[in-house]
N, CA, C and O of each residue as an XYZ file, in Angstrom:
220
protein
N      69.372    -87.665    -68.662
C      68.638    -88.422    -69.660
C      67.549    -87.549    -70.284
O      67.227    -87.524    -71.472
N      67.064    -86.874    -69.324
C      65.290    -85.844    -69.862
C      66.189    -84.865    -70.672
O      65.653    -84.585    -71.744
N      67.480    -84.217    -70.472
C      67.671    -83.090    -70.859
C      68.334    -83.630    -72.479
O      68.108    -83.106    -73.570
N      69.085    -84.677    -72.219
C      69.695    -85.211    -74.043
C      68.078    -85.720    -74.621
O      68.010    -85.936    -75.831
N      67.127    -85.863    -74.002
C      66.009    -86.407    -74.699
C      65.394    -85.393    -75.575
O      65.146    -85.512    -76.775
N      65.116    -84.066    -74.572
C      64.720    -82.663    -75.424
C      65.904    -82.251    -76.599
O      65.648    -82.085    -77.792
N      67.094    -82.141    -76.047
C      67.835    -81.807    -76.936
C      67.659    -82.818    -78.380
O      67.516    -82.251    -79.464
N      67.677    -84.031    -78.319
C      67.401    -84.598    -79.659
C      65.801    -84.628    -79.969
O      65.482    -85.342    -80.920
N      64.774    -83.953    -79.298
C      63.976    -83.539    -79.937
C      63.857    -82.594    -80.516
O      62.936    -82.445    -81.320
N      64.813    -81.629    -80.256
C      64.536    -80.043    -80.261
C      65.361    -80.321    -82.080
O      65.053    -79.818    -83.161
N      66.146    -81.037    -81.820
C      67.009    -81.088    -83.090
C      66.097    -82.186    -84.248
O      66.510    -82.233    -85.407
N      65.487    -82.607    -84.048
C      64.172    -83.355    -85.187
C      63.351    -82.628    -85.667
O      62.948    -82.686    -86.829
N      62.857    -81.519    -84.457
C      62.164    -80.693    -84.889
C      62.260    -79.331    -86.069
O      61.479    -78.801    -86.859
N      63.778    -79.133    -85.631
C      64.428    -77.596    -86.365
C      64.843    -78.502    -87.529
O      65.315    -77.677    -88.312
N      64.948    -79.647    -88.089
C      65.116    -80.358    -89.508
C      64.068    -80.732    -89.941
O      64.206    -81.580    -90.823
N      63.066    -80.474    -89.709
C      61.760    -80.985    -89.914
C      61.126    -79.487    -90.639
O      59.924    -79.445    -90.901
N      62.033    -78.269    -90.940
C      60.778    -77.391    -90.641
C      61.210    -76.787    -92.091
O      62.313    -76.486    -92.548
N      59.293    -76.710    -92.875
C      59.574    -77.130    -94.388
C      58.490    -75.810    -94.606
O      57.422    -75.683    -94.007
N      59.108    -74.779    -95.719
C      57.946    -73.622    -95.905
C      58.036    -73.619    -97.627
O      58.912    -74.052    -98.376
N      56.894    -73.017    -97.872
C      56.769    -72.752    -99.557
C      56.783    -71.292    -99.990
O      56.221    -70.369    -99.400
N      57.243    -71.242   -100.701
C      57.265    -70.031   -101.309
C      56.989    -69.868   -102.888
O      57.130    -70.845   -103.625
N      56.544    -68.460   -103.456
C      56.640    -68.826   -105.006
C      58.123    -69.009   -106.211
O      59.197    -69.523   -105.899
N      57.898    -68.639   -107.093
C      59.423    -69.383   -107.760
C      59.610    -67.812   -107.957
O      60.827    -67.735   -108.119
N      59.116    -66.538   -108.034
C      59.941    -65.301   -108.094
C      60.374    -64.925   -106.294
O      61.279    -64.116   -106.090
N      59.720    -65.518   -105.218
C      60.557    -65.335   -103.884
C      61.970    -66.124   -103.717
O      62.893    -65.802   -102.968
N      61.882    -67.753   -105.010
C      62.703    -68.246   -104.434
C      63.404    -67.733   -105.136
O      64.287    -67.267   -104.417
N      63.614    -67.484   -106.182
C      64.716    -66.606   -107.023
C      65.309    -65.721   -106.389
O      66.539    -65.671   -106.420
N      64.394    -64.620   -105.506
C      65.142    -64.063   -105.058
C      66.291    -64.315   -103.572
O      67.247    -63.790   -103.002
N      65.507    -65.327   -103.513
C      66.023    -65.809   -102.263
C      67.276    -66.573   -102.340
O      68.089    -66.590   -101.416
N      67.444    -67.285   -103.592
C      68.777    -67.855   -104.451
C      69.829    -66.941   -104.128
O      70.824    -67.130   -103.428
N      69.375    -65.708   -104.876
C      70.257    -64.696   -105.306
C      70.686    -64.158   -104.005
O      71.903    -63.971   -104.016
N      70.136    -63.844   -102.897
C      70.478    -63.648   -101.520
C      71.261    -64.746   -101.217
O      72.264    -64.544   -100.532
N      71.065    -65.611   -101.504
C      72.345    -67.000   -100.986
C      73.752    -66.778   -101.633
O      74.853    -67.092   -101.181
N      73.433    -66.160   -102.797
C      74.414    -66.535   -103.863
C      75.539    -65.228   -103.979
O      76.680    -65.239   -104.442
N      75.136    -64.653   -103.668
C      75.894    -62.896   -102.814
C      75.887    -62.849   -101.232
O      74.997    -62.399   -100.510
N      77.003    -63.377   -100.896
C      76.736    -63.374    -99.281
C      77.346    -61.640    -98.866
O      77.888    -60.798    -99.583
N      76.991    -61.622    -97.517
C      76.967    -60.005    -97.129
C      78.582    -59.825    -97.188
O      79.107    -60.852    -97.620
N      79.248    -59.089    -96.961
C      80.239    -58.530    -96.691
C      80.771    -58.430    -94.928
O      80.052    -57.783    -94.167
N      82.018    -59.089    -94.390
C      82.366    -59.311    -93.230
C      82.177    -57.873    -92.610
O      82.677    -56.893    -93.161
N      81.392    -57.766    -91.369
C      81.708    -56.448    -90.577
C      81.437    -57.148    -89.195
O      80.652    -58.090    -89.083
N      82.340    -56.466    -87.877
C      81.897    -57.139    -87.050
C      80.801    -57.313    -86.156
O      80.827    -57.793    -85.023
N      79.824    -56.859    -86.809
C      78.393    -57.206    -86.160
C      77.751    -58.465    -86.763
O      76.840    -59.046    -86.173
N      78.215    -58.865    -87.901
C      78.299    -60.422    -88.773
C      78.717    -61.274    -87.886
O      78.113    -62.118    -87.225
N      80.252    -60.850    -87.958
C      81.212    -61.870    -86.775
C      80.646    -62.208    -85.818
O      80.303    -63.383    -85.686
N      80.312    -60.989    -84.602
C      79.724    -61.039    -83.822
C      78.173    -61.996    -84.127
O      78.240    -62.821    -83.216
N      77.282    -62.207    -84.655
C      76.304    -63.069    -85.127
C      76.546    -64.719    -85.354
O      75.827    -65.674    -85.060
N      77.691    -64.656    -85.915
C      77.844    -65.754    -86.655
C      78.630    -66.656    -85.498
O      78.820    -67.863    -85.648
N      79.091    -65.863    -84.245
C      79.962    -66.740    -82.940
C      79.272    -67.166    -82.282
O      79.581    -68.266    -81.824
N      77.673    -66.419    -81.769
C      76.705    -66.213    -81.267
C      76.436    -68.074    -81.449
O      76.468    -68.728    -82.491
N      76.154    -68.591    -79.915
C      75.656    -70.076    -80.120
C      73.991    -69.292    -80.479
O      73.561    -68.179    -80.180
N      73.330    -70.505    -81.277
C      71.639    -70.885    -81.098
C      71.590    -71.193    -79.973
O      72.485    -71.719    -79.312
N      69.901    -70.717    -79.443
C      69.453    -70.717    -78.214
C      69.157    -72.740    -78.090
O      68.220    -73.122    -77.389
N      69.580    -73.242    -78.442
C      68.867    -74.655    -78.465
C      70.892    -75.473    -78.258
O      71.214    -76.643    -78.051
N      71.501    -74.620    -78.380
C      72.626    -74.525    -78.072
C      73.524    -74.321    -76.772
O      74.656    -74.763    -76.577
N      72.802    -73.608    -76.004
C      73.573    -73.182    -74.903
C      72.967    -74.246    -73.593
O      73.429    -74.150    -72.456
């Protein structure tokens, strides 16, 4: 029960989490979304990888 209790806190918390930036960071930060990297397997490897709030 304590441990699904943290876990659905832990998960309110990581949707909860809100930052500002200016409109030439977010631009660039668009443009980083909008060109994703190129597959190599240290990506792969990253992207299999559970989150620590995960395991």
């Amino acid at each position: 029960m304590l441990e699904a209790a943290c876990r659905e806190a832990q998960d309110v918390l990581l949707d909860q989490t809100f930052f500002t930036v200016d409109a030439g960071t977010f631009t660039q930060f668009q443009a980083l979304l909008d060109k994703p990297l190129p597959p190599t397997d240290k990506l792969r490897r990253l992207l299999k990888t559970k989150a620590p709030w995960e395991q």
